[in-house]
C-alpha positions, 0 to 999 in steps of 0.5 A: 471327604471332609477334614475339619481343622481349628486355627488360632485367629484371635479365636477359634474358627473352624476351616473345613476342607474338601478333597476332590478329584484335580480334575473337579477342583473349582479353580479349574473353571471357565470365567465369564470373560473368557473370551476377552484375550482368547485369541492371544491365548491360542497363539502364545505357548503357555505352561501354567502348572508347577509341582514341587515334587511332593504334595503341591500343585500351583496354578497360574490363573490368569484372570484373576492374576493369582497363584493357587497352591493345591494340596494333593493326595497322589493315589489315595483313597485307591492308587488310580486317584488324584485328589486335591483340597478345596478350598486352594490357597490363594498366592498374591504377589505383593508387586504390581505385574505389568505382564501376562504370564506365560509359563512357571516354575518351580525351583528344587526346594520349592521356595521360590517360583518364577513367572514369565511373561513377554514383559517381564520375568517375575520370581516370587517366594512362596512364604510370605506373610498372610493377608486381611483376605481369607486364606490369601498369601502375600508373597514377596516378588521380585523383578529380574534382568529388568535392566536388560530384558525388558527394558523400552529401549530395546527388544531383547525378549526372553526365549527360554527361562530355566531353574539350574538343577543344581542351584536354588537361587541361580536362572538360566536364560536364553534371549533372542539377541543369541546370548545365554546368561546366568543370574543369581538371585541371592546376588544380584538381579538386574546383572547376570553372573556369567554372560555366553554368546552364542555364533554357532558360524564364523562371520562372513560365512554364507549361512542364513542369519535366520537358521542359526538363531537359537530358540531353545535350551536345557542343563545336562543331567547328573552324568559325567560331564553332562552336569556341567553343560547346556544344550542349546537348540538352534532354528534349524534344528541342530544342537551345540554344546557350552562344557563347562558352565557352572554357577558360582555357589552351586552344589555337586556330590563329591564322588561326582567330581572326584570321577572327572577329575580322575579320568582326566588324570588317567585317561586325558593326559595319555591321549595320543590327540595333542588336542585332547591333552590340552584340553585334558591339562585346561579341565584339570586346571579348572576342576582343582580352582572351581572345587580347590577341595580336589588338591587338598590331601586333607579332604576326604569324601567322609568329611565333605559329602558336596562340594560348592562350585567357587567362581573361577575362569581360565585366564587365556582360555574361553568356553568353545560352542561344539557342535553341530552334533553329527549323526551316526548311521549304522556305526558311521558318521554322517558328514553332512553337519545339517540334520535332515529336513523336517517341515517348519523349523525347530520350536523346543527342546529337551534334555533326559536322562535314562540311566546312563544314555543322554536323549535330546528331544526336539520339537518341530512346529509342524507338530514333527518329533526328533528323539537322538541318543549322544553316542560320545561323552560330552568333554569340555572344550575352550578356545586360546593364540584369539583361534579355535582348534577345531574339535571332533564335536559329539555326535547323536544316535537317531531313536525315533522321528513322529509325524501328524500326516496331515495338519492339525487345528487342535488348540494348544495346551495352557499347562503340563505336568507329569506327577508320581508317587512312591509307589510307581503310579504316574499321572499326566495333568493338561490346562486347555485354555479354557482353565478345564483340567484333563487329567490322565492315568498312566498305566505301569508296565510290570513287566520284570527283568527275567530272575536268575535261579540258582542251580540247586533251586532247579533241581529241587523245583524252586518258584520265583516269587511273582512280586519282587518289590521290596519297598515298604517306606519310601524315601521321601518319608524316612528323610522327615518333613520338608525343612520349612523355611521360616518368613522374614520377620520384623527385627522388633519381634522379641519385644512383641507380646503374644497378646498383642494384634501384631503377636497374635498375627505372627503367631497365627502364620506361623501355626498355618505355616507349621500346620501345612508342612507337618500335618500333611507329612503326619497324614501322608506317613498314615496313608503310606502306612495303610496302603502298605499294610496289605502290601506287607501282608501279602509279602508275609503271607507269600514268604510264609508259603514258600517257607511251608514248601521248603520245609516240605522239600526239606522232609522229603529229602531227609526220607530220601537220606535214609534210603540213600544211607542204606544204600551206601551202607550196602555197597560199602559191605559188599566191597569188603567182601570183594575186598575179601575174596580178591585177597584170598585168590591172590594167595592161589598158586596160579596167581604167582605163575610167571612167564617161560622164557625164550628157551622154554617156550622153544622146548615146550614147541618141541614137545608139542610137536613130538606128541601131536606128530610122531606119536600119532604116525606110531600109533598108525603104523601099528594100526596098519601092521595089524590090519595086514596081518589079519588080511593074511590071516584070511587069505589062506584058502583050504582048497590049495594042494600042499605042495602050492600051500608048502610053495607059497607058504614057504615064500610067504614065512621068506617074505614074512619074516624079512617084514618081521625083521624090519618091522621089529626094526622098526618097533624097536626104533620107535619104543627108543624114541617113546622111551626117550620122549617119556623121559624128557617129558618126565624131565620137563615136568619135574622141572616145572614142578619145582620151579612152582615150589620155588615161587 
């Protein structure tokens, strides 16, 4: 794709610009002369790629001793690509450099870049003025530490050369006569800052001077203390800790601060550890003389978003070296202070932060990876009475170590990087050191944390929708274009007239200057745009559907409403009619019956007993009185002679009638006794009667 735009140069010319895939960008080609330093090439680690973090790449290129800015379209015009505009622009230092340079990079704003070589450590600021060359840039450049580092005299070399993350103008290096030193640029460049010597072991002990040389560092991350310290790697492979080390001038948020000094009132002070409360006392001290916005009752965190770090150093007290960090194995310290033993020996190190946990990476240069975890805060330590207390030093986790298995004879890479957009997708961009570019596509894992659902939207079958993002613009565009920083400029400027060669000039670098920073944001705002149009649509459309469903469910419910109405209307009547019927029964004569008493219940026992015993022995006797009358009756027999009938018979009526006599004895009795139980009877049921009246 094409793109022409028209620059005012004393005239009107036409610029037409390409954008092609990174890896297909002409300034990634093999020169003719390749082979003219290849075999130091091979030998030195080399990092030829910078990023500022948003729509530029720069390139080193060694050849031609210049620095190649590209513009990048990061997943345009489909999210799998990277595109990059040719022809580059061509950055020229406007200093002689008298090294080769091995490794870049980029300060925060993206104002300035160093270039590190064996002989020299170089920064060059990236808004310069333009050349008679087309489309070339001179860039004013500067030489720091010249007095130190490279100077003939001695052989002190650079090892490691870092931007502080917290600072635009502040470098951090490490040396090879085992000093780390701060340099500001905005100050003074031959000079450090702040100077720290590192002797991880007390002289005269018996280690090997070889295995406690340093070799690599990295600044702590924006966690708690770790924002203000400096990991350093030693030769062996064990890590130690300078907390805390801050450059003067640079910047902090404020709640960030406010935390530490915070804690250390709360938590610090009330420590059982005398130790831990001096050094508690010490961190108060520094905190409120480094940022003097602490103690003043005035400042709120409404007033004063940052604060800028003052220069202070304790008086009496010097920054301790802890370490080496000890590991932990299954919740138990390792007392063994050596780490274990990994072919060759340490070679580089890195410091990240993965959301609330620090990870220390070490590289080892038999190709071996040591990925540790800390498992305790990291808290400042300083040394007084010329004697170091001696510390619990933090100690790590260990994650994950790598090995090749077998030795490999794979060239090293000249140049890494890792870009991302806004929207997740990620690439890798290598530099071998033939100048090919090897660009790689990082697939995004979607896999989401689970979502809660709610229990009502359980019982009414609620779906979860798929695409939880919720981004429409990012960041990086709501906050506006990059403030551009505007090139130094001749103090006789105002008295130059437009139509001037002079005026004109200025006129056209400062056109291109505005030109790169609004028209790329103006383009990347309508790319982000279109590309979230579908997102936005498909967003619309599923909320819609999910809103079409519930309306559904919505109606169902109410049908259902009406049917549960009805329900309840029903049930309401038919407890009133319960209601009814249960007053109405309460109004019947037995339901006011009350219990008998003790001497009730005896009388009544009485009366059961009369009419279920001597009733019934009454009604036998008179049965068996019957029956031996008519066996009498019957024994009269016609054939007797009348003097034996006269004879019997006479004994007979004797018998008879003394039976008669005591069976009506007997009857009598008996009708008193059925006369009187009648009349209790009577008695007791009149009794009964009356007292039911009464109730």
């Amino acid at each position: 794709m094409r793109y022409n735009f028209e620059e005012e140069d004393g005239g009107r010319q036409s610029e037409d610009v390409e954008w092609l895939p990174l890896q297909h960008h002409p300034v990634f080609s093999t020169p003719p002369d390749r082979d003219r330093d290849g075999d130091r090439a091979l030998t030195l680690p080399k990092n030829l790629l910078a990023w500022d973090g948003a729509s530029r790449l720069y390139f080193w290129d060694s050849y031609k001793t210049c620095l190649h800015r590209l513009s990048v379209r990061l997943g345009e015009p489909d999210p799998t690509s990277l595109l990059a505009a040719s022809p580059s622009k061509v950055l020229q230092a406007d200093v002689q450099l008298n090294s080769e340079v091995q490794r870049i990079s980029i300060n925060r704003n993206g104002s300035a870049l160093f270039l590190v070589g064996l002989d020299g450590l170089y920064v060059m600021y990236l808004y310069g003025r333009t050349s008679t060359k087309e489309s070339t840039i001179i860039c004013r450049t500067v030489l720091v530490g010249s007095e130190i580092y490279f100077d003939r005299n001695n052989a002190i070399r650079t090892l490691k050369v870092c931007w502080h993350p917290y600072s635009d103008t502040h470098l951090g290096i490490l040396s090879s006569d085992s000093v780390f030193r701060v340099f500001d640029l905005s100050s003074a460049l031959g000079q450090p800052e702040q100077e720290y010597y590192l002797q991880p072991v007390e002289p005269g002990s018996s280690h090997n001077a070889t295995a406690i040389c340093p070799v690599d560092f990295s600044f702590g991350g924006d966690h708690m203390w770790d924002r203000f310290s400096v990991f350093i790697l030693f030769s062996d492979g064990s890590v130690y800790i300078l907390c805390p080390v801050v450059p003067f001038g640079s910047v902090y948020k404020w709640e960030s601060v406010l935390e530490l000094y915070s804690d250390a009132h709360m938590f610090g002070l009330k420590s059982a550890n005398s130790k831990a409360v001096k050094n508690s006392n010490l961190a108060i001290s520094w905190l409120g003389a480094t940022f003097p916005e602490l103690t003043r009752e005035e400042v709120h965190a409404e007033n004063a978003a940052v604060l800028r770090a003052q220069p202070y150093a304790l008086f009496d007290a010097s920054i301790s070296l802890q370490g080496p960090l000890s590991k932990v194995s299954h919740g138990v310290e390792d007392d063994s202070v050596h780490p274990p033993v990994y072919e060759g020996r340490a070679v580089s190190f890195l410091y990240d932060l993965v959301s609330k946990d620090s990870i220390l990476v070490t590289a080892w240069s038999r190709g071996q990876l040591q990925i540790d975890a800390l498992a305790d805060e990291v808290q400042p330590v300083w040394k007084t009475r010329g004697k170091e207390d001696m510390m619990r030093s933090p100690s790590v986790h260990p994650v994950l170590s790598t090995s090749q298995g077998e030795a490999s004879s794979a060239s090293p890479l000249s140049g890494f990087l890792a870009l991302s957009d806004s929207f997740g997708d990620s690439w890798i961009v290598g530099l071998t050191p033939s100048n090919e570019c090897i660009m790689v596509e990082m697939e995004t894992w979607n896999t989401l944390l689970p979502p809660i659902i709610d229990k009502v939207d359980k019982l009414i079958g609620a779906e979860v929708p798929k695409d939880t993002d919720s981004t429409i613009i990012s960041k990086e565009l709501l906050t506006g274009p990059r403030v551009v920083l505007l090139p130094p400029s001749s103090p006789h400027l105002r008295s130059v007239s437009a139509d001037s060669i002079e005026g004109r000039s200025t006129l056209h670098q400062y056109f291109k200057l505005f030109h790169e920073n609004y028209v790329e944001y103006a383009h990347k705002v309508y790319f982000e745009l279109q590309h979230h149009a579908p997102h936005v649509k498909k967003i619309i459309d599923d909320q819609y559907s999910r809103l079409c469903k519930a309306q559904q469910k919505i109606l169902e419910v109410e049908r259902k409403q009406e049917k549960i109405e009805d329900r309840v209307e029903h049930a309401v009547r038919f407890h009133g009619e319960l209601e009814e019927r249960l007053q109405s029964l309460r109004h019947l004569p037995a339901a006011h019956k009350t219990s008998l008493s003790k001497a009730e219940r005896e009388f009544k026992s009485e009366l059961d007993r009369f009419r279920g015993v001597e009733l019934d022995a009454l009604r036998s006797s008179i049965e068996a009185v019957n029956a031996r009358l008519k066996r009498y009756t019957h024994s009269l027999q016609p054939s007797q002679s009348n003097e034996e009938r006269q004879v019997s018979v006479r004994r007979k009526v004797r018998v008879q009638e003394n039976e008669m006599s005591l069976l009506k004895a007997s009857l009598e009795k008996l009708s008193v006794m059925n006369s009187e139980n009648a009349k209790k009877v009577k008695v007791v049921e009149s009794a009964l009667k009356g007292r039911e009246i009464g109730t």
